[in-house]
N, C-alpha and C positions, 0 to 999 in steps of 0.2 A: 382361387383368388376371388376377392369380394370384385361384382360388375363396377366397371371403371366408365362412365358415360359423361363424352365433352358434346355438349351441343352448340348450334353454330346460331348467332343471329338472323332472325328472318331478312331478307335483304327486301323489305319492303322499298325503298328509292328507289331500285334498278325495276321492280314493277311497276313503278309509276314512272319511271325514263322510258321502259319499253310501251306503255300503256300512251301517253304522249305523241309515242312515234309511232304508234299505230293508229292514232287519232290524225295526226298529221298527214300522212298517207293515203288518208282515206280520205279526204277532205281534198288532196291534191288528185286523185284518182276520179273524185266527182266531180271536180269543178273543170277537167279536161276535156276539149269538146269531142265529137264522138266522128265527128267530118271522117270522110274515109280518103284521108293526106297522109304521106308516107311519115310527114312529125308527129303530127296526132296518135297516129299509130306508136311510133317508137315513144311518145311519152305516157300511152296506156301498159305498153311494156314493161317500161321504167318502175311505175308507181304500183303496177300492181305484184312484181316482182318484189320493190320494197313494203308491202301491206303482208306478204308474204313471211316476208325474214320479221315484220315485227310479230305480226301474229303468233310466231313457231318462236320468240323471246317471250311473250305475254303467257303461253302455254309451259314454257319450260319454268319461270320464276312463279308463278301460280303454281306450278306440283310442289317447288321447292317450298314456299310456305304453309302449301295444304301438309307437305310430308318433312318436318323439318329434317335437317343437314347434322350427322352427330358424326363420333368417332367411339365406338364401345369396345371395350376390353373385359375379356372375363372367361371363366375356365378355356372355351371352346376355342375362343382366339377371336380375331379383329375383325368389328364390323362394321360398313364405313357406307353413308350413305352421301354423298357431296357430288357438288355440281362440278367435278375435276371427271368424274366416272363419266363414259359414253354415254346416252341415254338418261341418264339420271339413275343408274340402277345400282342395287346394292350389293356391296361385294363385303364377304366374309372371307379371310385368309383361318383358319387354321392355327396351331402350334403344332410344333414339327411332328408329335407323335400322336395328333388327333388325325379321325380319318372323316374331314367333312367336306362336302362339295363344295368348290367356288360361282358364286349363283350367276358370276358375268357370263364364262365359259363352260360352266359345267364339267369342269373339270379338274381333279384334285390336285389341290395348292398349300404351301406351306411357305410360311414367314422366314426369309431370309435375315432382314435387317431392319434399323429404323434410324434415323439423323436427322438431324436440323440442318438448314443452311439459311441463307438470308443474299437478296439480289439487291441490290443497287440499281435500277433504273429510272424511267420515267419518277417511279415510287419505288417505296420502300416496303419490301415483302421478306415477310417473317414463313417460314414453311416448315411441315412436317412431311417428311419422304420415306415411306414404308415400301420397300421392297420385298418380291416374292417370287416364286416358280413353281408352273402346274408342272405334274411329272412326265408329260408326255411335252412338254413345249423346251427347245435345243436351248435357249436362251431365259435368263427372268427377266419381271417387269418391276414397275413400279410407280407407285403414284405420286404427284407434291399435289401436298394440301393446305393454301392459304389459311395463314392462322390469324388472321386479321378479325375474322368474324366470329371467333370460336372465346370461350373461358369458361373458367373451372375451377376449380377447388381442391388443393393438397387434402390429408389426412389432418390437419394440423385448422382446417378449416380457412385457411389464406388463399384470397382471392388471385388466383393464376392468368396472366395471358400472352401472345406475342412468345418468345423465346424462353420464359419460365415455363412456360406451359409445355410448349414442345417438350424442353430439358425432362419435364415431368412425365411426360407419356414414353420418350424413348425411356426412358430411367423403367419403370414396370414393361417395356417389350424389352428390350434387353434380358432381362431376367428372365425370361421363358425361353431364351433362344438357345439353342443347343449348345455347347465348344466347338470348334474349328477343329478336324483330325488332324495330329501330328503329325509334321512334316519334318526333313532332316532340313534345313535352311543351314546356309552361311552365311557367317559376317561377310560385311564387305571390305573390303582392301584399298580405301582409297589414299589418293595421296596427299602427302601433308600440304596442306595450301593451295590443293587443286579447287579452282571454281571458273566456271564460265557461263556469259549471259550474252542474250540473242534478245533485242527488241524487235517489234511489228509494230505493223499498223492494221488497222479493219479496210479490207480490201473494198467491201461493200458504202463503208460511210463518205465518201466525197461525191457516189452517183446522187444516193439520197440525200444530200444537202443539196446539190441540182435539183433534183425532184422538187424538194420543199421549197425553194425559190420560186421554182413553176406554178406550183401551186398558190407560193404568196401573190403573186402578178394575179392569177386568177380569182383571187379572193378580193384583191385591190380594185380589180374593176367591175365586179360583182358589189363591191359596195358603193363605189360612185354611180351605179343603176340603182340603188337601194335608195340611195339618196334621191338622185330624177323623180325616180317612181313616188317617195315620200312627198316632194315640194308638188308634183302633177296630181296626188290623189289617185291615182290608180289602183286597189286594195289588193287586187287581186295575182295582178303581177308583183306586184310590192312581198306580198307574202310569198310568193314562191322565190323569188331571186331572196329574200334575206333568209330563208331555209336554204336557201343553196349556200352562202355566202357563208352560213354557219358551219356548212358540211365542209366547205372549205378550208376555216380556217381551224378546224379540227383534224383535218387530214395534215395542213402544216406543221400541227403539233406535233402528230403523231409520226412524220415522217422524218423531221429535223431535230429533233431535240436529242432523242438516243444517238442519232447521227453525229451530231455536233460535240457530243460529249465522248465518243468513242472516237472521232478524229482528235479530238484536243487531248484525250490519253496518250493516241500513238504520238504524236510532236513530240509530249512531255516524255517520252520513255518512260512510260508507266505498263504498258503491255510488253510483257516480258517471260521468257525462257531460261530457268540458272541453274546450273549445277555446282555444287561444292559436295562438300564433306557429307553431310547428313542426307543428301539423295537429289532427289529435282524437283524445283521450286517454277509455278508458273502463277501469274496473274494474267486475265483478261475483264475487259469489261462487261458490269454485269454482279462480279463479283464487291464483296465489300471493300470500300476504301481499304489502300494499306494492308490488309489481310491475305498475303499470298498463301496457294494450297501447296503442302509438302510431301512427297512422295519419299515414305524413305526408302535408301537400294536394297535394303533386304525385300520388301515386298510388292518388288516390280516383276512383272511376270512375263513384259514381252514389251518393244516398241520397234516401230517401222513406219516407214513412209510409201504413202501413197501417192501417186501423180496421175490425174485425171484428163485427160485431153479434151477441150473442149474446139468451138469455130473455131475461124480465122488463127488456127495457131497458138490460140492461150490454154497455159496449162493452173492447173490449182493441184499447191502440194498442201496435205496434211499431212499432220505426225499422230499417229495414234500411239496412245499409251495404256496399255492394262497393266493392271493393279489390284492387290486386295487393299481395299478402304484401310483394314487397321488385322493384326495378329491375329485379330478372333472370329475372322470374316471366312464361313465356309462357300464365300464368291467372288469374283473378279467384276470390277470396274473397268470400263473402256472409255476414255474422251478421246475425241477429236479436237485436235487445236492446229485453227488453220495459219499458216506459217508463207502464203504466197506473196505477201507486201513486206518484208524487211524493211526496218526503220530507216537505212540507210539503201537511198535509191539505186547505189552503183552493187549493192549484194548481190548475187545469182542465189534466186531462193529454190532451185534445183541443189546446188554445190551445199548452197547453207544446210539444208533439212539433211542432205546424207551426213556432215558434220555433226549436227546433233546427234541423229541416231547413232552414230558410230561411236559417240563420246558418254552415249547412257549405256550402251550394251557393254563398253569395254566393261563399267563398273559393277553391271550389275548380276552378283553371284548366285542367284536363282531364275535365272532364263528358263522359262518351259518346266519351272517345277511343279505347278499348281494348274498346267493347261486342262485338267478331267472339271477343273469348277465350271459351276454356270458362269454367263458372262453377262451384265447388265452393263448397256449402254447408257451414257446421262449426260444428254444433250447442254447445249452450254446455258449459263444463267439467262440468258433470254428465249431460249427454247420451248418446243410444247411441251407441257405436262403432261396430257392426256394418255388415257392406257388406249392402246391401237396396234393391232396385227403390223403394220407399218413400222413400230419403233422397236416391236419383239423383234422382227426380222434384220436389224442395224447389226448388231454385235458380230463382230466376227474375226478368229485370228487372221495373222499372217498368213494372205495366200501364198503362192506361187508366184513367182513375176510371169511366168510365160503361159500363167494358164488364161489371161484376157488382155487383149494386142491394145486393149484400149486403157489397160492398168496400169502400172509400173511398180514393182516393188524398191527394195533396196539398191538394187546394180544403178548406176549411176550413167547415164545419159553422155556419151561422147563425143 
């Protein structure tokens, strides 16, 4: 195949955000007295800790411009240089019947898959998701790569970006990817007019809407000092309380808005669990408006529920569901969707999550047929991306219940 090469925009702004904030740091580090007083002290800590983290931002987007960001396609298979990779390094996957080394791990890899998806949060992120598996590793991995910064060019000379573009790059890896081996699969059997649906809520978003209140309070009165400091002329406190004041109200941003919008889904019953006819249907937030993902019963391959014991007595269930993506998938998908806040406050979300499970598996006519594939785990729309020994190690069937006192499988709590 002719070499296929997307390169990524230099992200010159994030060097001059990080460049800024190492200037600011440095200025806050010098102008702090050197007294040897337990605050002085902790604010040499402070600042040089953050002179630190910007330094090692100023080094990481300076290589990215000295070394731009592409995605290449061509006989040998993918090679992909982007600030998604640990380190900034460069990985080349393979096609399934080349024999090349993977340059992250050093270790032979071959191209599984390729898809678009698109997240809904704070913003709107458009991604290209390449999946793979070195031979010696029990699980595959896989990268998302913002396509925000990326375009290119069809054959036809039409300027590509954002989700054409994706469309266009899975469209040429697909095509090199092997078939899926024959399975004996069955239809499913379900019944005429059967459906059922379970709403949630995000257990986590009422703490962090607390949090970001704390934080707003804190910014509130960081800026009535901002102000003092302004009408008194003081430059120097002035400057550090309105860098505070800004860290502030940027951690409110950041802590309440996904918050607020992933509580106002659950109210609405917009987070949701459904089964009918065609398989199981779930929305969470994160994913696109309106857009729920389909799971049809022919290529479910296993679900179960997990119950996690934590302090004081609380438990958190999830339902994990594996899956092949689609017929032609020689791998399984695993999500976790967590199921511990039922929409409705008086549910036992122990009682509820064995009802679910019970009511996928009656349906679904290839249980445990396809357990010999790799398993890729794919954390939820607001997830890390990043490839890391950590996320290879997630994926795993149905244990045992009794092989950890602290797990629980399916048997149901008395």
């Amino acid at each position: 195949m002719n070499p296929l090469t997307i390169p990524f925009r230099r992200r010159w702004f994030r060097l001059l955000l990080a460049l800024g904030y190492a200037t600011t740091a440095a200025l806050f580090l010098y102008a702090t007295p050197r007294a040897l007083t337990l605050e002085d002290a902790l604010m040499l800590l402070l600042f040089t800790a953050l002179l630190a983290h910007a330094c090692t931002l100023c080094y990481r987007y300076t290589a990215f411009i000295l070394r731009r960001e592409f995605v290449r396609l061509d006989g040998s298979g993918i090679t992909i240089r982007h600030n998604a990779l640990p380190k900034g390094r460069e990985l080349h996957l393979p096609w399934a019947s080349a024999q090349v080394r993977d340059l992250v791990a050093g270790r032979r890899a071959r191209v599984l898959d390729a898809w678009t998806d698109e997240v809904q949060r704070r913003t709107r992120r458009d991604r290209l998701l390449i999946a793979w598996k070195t031979a010696d590793a029990a699980v595959a991995a896989h990268v998302a790569l913002e396509l925000k910064y990326a375009s290119g060019s069809d054959s036809q000379g039409r300027r590509l970006r954002g989700v054409a573009l994706g469309a266009y790059l899975v469209k040429h890896i697909s095509a090199r990817l092997p078939p899926a081996p024959l399975r004996a699969e069955k239809s499913a059997d379900v019944p005429d007019g059967f459906k059922e649906i379970w709403y949630f809520r995000a257990p986590e978003a009422a703490f962090n809407v607390v949090f970001g209140c704390i934080y707003g309070l804190l910014a509130l009165v960081f800026a009535i000092l901002f102000l003092v400091g302004l009408y008194s002329g003081n430059w120097l406190p002035l400057l550090s309380i309105g860098a505070f004041n800004l860290l502030l109200y940027m951690m409110v941003y950041v802590a309440t808005y996904d918050s607020i919008r992933v509580e106002d889904a659950g109210v609405n019953y917009e987070i949701f669990v459904a089964l009918d006819g065609d398989g199981v249907h779930y929305w969470r937030y994160g994913m696109k408006d309106g857009y729920a993902a389909t799971i049809p019963w022919e290529l479910l391959e296993d679900a179960f529920l997990m119950r996690h014991y934590l302090r004081h007595g609380n438990r958190t269930n999830t339902l994990y569901l594996t899956f092949r993506p689609h017929d032609r998938a020689a791998y399984l998908w695993q999500i976790r969707y967590e199921i511990s806040t039922p929409a409705s406050r008086r549910a036992d979300p122990e009682l509820l999550g064995d009802e679910i499970v019970e009511a996928i598996r009656d349906n679904c006519p290839n249980l445990g047929l396809c357990r010999d594939l790799p398993l890729l785990y794919l954390p939820d729309p607001g997830g890390r991306n990043v490839l890391s020994e950590v996320d290879n190690a997630k994926p795993f069937h149905r244990p045992d219940p009794l092989a950890d006192g602290n797990v629980m499988g399916l048997a149901k709590r008395r």
